[in-house]
C-alpha positions in Angstrom: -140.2 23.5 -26.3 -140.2 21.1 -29.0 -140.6 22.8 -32.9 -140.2 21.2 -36.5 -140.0 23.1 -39.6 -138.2 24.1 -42.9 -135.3 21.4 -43.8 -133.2 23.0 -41.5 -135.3 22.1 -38.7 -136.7 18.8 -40.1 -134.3 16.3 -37.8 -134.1 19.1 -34.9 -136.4 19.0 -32.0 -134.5 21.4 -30.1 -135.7 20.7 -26.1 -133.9 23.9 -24.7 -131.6 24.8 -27.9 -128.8 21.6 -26.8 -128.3 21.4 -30.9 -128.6 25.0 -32.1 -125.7 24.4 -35.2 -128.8 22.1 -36.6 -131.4 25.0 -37.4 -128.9 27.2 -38.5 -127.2 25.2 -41.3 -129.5 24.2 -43.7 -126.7 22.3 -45.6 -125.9 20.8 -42.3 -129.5 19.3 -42.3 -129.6 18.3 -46.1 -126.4 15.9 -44.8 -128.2 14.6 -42.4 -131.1 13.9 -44.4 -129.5 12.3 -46.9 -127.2 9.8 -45.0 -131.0 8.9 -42.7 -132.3 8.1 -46.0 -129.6 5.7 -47.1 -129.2 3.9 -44.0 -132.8 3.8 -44.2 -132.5 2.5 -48.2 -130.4 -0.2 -47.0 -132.7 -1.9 -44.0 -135.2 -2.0 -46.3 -133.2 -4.6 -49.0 -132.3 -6.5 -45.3 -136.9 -6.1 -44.9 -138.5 -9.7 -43.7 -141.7 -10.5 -42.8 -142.9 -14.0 -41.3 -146.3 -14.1 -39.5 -147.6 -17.7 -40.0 -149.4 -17.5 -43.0 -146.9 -14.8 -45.4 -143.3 -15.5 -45.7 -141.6 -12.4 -47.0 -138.0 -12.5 -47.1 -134.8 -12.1 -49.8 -132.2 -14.2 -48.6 -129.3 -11.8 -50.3 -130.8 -8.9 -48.8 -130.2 -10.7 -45.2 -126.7 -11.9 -45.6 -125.3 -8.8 -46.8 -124.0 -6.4 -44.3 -125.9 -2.9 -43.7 -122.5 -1.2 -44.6 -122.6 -2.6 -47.7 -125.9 -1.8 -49.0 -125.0 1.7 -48.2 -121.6 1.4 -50.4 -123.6 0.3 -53.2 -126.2 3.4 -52.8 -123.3 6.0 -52.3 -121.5 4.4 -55.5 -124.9 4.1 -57.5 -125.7 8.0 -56.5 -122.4 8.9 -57.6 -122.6 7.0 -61.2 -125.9 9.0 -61.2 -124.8 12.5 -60.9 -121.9 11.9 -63.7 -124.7 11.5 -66.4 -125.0 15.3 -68.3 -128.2 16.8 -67.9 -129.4 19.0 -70.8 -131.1 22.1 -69.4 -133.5 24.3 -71.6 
């Protein structure tokens, strides 16, 4: 039986419960989450697209390794969270 639901369950679909540690650890899924969404931050600066007539390409973003896109994120998040933020 295949389900999806709150974030716990968003990257489980649990067949015949194979991967039950997923739905029940919410922080577990946030993890998850966020390391899909920099790998995924990181083959979009490698993006092309070529189809005759539209040449869409950035020549850094090609040469440069996957890992290192994803270095760049992690430090960038990280110089993010240092700024103060002024509640109320």
């Amino acid at each position: 039986m295949r389900s999806a639901g709150h974030i716990g369950q968003l990257h489980t679909l649990d067949t015949a419960g194979e991967l039950p540690f997923l739905t029940s650890n919410p922080r577990f899924a946030y993890a998850v989450v966020a390391t899909h969404n920099m790998v995924g931050a990181a083959e979009t600066a490698r993006y092309s697209y070529v189809d005759g007539k539209t040449d869409v390409t950035w020549e850094v973003g090609e040469r440069v390794d996957t890992a290192v896109w994803i270095t760049v994120f992690i430090v960038l998040i990280a110089l993010i969270n240092l700024f103060p933020v002024k509640v109320g």
